[in-house]
Wavefront OBJ file of the C-alpha trace (Angstrom):
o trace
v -14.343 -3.929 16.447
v -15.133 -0.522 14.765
v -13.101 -0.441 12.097
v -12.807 2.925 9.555
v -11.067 2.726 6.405
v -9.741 5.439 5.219
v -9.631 4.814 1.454
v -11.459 2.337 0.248
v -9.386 1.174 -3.002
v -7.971 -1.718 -3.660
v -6.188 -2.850 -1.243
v -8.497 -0.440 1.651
v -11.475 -2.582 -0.005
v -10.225 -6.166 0.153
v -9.318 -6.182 3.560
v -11.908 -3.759 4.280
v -14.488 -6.220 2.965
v -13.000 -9.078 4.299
v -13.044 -7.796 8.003
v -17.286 -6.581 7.328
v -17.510 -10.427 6.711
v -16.352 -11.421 9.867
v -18.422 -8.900 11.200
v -16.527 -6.183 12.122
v -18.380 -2.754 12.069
v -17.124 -0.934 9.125
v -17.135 2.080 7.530
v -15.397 3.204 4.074
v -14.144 6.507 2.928
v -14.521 6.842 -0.749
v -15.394 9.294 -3.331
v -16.639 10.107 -6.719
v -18.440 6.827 -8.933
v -17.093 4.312 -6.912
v -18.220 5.795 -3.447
v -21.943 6.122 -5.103
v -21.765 2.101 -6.342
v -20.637 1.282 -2.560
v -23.473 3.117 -0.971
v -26.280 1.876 -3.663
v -25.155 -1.577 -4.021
v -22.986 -2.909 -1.636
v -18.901 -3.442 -1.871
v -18.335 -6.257 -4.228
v -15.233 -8.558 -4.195
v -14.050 -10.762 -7.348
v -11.385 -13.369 -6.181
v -9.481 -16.318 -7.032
v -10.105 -17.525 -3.615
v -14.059 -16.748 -4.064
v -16.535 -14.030 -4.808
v -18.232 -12.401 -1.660
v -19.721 -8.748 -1.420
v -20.632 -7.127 1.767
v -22.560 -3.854 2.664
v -21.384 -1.082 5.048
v -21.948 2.473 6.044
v -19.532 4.698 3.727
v -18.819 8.560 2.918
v -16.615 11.059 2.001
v -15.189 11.332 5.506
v -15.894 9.148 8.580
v -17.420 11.678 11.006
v -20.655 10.027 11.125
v -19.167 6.888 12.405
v -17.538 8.116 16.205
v -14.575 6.926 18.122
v -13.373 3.873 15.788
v -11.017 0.683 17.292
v -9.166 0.772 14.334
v -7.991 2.677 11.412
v -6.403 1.302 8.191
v -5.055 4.132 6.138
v -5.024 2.997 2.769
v -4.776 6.380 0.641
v -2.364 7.124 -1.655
v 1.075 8.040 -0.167
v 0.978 11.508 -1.200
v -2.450 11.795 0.416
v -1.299 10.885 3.187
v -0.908 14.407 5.146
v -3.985 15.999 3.238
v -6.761 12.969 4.108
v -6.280 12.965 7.970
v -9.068 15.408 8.400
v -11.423 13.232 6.762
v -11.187 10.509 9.988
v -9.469 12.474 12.485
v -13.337 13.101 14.352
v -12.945 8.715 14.756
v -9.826 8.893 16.601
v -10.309 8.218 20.173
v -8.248 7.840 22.923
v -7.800 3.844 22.861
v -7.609 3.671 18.863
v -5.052 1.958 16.691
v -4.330 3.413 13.371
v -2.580 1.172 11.007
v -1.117 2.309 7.678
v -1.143 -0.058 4.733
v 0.222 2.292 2.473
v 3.431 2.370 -0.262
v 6.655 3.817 1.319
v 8.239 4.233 4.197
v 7.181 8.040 5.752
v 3.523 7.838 6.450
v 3.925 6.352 9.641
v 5.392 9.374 10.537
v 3.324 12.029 8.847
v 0.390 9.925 11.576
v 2.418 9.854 13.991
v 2.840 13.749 13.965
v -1.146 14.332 13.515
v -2.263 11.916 16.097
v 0.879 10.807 18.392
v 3.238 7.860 18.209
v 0.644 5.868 20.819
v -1.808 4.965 18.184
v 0.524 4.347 15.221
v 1.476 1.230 14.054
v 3.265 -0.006 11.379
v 2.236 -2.730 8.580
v 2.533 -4.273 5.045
v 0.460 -5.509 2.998
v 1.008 -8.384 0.369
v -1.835 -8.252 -2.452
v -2.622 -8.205 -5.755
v -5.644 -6.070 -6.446
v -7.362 -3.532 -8.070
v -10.919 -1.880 -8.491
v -12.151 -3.267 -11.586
v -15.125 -1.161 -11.701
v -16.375 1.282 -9.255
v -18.248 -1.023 -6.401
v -16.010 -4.105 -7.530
v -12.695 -5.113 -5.900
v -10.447 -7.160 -8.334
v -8.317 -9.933 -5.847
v -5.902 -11.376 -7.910
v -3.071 -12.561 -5.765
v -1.764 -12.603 -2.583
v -3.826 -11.168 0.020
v -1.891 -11.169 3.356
v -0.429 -8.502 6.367
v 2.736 -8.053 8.372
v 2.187 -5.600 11.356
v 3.728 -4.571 14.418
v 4.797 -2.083 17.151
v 6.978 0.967 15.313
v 7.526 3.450 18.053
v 6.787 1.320 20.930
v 8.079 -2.295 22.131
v 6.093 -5.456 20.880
v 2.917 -5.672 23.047
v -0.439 -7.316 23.435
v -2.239 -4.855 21.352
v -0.140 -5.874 18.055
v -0.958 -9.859 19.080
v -4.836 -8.412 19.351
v -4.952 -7.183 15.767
v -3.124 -10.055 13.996
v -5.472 -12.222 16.079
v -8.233 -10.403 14.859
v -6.912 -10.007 10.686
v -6.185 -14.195 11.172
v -10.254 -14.570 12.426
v -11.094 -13.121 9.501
v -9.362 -15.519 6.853
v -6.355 -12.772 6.423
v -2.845 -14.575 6.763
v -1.475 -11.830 9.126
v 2.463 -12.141 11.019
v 3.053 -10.193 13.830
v 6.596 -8.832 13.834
v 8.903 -7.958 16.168
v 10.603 -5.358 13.268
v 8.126 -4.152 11.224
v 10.556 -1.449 10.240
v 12.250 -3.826 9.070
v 9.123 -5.131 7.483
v 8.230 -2.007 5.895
v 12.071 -1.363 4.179
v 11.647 -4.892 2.937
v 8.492 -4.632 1.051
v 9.960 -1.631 -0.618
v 11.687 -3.744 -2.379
v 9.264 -5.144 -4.465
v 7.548 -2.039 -4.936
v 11.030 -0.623 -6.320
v 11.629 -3.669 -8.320
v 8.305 -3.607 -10.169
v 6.115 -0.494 -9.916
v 8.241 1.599 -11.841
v 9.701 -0.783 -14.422
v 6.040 -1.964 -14.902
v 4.802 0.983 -15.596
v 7.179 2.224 -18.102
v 6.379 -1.314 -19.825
v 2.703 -0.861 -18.874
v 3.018 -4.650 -17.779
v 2.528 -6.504 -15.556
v 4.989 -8.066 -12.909
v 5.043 -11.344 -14.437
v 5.383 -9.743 -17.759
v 8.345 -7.911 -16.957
v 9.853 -11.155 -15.955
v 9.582 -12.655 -18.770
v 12.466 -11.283 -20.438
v 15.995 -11.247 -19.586
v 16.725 -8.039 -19.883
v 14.081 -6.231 -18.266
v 14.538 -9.342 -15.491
v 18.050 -7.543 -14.838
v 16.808 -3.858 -14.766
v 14.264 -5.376 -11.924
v 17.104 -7.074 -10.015
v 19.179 -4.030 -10.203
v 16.677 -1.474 -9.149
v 16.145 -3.646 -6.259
v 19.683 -4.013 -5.388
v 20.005 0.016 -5.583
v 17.518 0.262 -2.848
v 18.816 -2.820 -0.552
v 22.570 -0.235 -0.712
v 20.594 2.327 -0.054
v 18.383 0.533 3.378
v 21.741 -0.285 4.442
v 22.908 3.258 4.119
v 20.579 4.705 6.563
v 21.025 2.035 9.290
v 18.442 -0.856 7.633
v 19.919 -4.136 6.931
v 18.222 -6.128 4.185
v 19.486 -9.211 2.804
v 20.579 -9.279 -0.579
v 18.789 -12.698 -1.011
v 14.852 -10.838 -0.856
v 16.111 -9.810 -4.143
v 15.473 -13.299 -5.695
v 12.988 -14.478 -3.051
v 11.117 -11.317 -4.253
v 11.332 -12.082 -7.963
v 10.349 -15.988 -7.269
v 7.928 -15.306 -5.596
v 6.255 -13.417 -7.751
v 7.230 -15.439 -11.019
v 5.526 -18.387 -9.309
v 2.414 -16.120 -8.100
v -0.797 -15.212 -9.575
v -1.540 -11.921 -12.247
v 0.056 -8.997 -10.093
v -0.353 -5.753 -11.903
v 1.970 -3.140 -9.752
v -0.650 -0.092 -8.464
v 1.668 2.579 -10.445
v 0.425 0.383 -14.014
v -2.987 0.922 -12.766
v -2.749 4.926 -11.546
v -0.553 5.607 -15.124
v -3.470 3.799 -17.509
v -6.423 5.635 -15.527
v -4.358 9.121 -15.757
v -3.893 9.638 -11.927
v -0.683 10.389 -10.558
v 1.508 7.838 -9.605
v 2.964 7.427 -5.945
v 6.664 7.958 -7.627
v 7.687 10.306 -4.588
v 7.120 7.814 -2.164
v 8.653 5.043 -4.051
v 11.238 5.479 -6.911
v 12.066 8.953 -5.189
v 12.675 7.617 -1.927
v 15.482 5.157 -3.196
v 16.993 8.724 -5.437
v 16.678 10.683 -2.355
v 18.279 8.608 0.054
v 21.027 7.648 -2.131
v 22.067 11.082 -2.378
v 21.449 11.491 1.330
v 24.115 8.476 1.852
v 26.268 8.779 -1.140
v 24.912 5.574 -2.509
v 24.946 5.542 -6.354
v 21.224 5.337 -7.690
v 21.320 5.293 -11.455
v 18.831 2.933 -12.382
v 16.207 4.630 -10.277
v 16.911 7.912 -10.864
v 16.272 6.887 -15.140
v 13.427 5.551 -14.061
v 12.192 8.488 -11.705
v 13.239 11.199 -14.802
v 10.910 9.048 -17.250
v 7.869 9.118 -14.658
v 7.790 12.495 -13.811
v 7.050 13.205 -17.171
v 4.175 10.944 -17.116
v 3.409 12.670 -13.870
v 3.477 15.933 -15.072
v 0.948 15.368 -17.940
v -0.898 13.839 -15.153
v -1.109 16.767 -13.659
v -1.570 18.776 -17.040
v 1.623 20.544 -16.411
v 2.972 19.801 -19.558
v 1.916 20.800 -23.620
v -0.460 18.465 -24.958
v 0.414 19.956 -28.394
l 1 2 3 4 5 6 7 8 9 10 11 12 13 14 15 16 17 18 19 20 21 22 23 24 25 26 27 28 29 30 31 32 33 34 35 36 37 38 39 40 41 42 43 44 45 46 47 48 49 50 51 52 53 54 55 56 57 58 59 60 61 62 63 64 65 66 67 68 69 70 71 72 73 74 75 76 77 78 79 80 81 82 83 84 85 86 87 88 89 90 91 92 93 94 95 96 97 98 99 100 101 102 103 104 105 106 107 108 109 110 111 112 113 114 115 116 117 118 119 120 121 122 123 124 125 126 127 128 129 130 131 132 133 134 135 136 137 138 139 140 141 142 143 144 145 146 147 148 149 150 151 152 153 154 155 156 157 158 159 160 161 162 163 164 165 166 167 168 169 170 171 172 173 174 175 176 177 178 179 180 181 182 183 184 185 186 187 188 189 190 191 192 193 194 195 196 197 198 199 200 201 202 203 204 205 206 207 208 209 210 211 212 213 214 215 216 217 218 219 220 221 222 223 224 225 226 227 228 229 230 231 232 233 234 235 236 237 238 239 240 241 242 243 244 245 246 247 248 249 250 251 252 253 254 255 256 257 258 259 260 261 262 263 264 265 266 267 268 269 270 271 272 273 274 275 276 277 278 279 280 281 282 283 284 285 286 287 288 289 290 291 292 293 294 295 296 297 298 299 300 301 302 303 304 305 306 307 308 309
């Protein structure tokens, strides 16, 4: 397949690189020092499972590449609207585009740019981060849920799991990736914000009781809030969810990773969506909206918004 990925981080360049190994035909969208390291010397992946690196066309937007088979959107979700330019000349009439973003809206926002037909919905379970630019850190994890999300289950969502499973990526096709995609949320609520606040890792904030319990109850907060827009989650992926994780390899939550390199954290999309939705349902959010009032600010210096002095 032609395969374009539209952000080539962390999680865009693991499975990225992992698909150019099967040999798939691949090209990355990067930028800055670690788009410069891809094009000189090759995409380089460090993981428990085993080192590999691969080499592949790459650029600051995809139009040299054509029509593409497949697109995994892997920007940040607050990119999401503002990057579609930069692979919108690869969208052809037959072409999949497949978000493995944070959140729950950019489905949506590429839906509205390039029509329901070619959107599908996934999730993606990995720990990973660039390490340096040209290197790909794989530290846990590594696998896919995807799945029809305006359309009913079909061959072409059995084609693409067929074709992430070829190339050593553990992928489920799912009959509700909605479903899916308000699940995996909550992990991302339980730990990216709490972890960055602690600037800690997942297993780190586990490791006390306490901060164990301010996890468990920002999860719980967003599992009242699915259910108040028409999603039912199971209370039990709370502890599944924290398991899981206790018993997993180092996981260091994205938001850590954005906060220590002084980018702007995907807050909106995450911690904002539980606030926002709980007011939109009357669903009390107070855990999340403490920690969405402490990020901002973080955010805001981010963004050099606020005094220095």
């Amino acid at each position: 397949m032609k395969i374009v990925v539209a952000g080539a981080g962390a999680v865009g360049g693991y499975y990225g690189a992992m698909l150019a190994r099967a040999g798939h035909e691949l090209f990355f969208i990067a930028r800055g020092a670690h788009l410069d390291a891809i094009r000189k010397n090759g995409l380089h992946v460090q993981s428990y499972i085993g080192d590999f690196s691969i080499s592949a066309p790459c650029g600051q937007d995809s139009s040299p590449f054509g029509p593409a088979d497949l697109i995994l959107v892997c920007f940040k979700s607050y990119q999401t609207k503002s990057t579609v330019e930069l692979f919108s000349s690869c969208v052809g009439g037959d072409t999949a585009i497949l978000s493995l973003q944070n959140g729950v809206d950019n489905e949506l926002v590429l839906a509205k740019a390039f029509g329901q037909e070619r959107v599908l919905g996934a999730v993606a379970f990995i720990g990973a981060r660039v390490e340096r630019p040209g290197v790909i850190l794989h530290t846990g994890f590594g696998s896919l849920a995807l799945g029809e999300l305006f359309a009913e289950p079909g061959a072409r969502a059995q084609r693409l799991g067929e074709m992430f499973e070829m190339a050593g990526i553990k992928c489920r096709v799912s009959a509700n990736i909605k479903k899916d995609i308000y699940a995996k949320m909550v992990w991302n609520v339980g730990f990216n914000g709490i972890c960055s606040i602690l600037d800690c890792s997942a297993g780190e904030a586990l490791g006390s009781p306490s901060t164990r319990g301010l996890v468990r109850s920002a999860m719980m907060e967003w599992i009242a809030v699915a259910r108040g827009v028409g999603v039912e989650l199971d209370e039990e992926m709370v502890e599944r969810n924290i398991e899981t994780t206790a018993k997993g390899g180092e996981v260091v939550p994205s938001m850590v990773m954005d906060k220590r390199n002084g980018r702007i954290m995907e807050i909106d999309s995450i911690i904002g969506k539980v606030v926002e939705l709980g007011l939109a349902t009357s669903t009390p959010t107070p855990v999340n909206q403490f920690i969405l009032d402490i990020l901002s600010f973080h955010n805001a210096k981010a963004k050099g918004r606020i005094d220095q002095g």
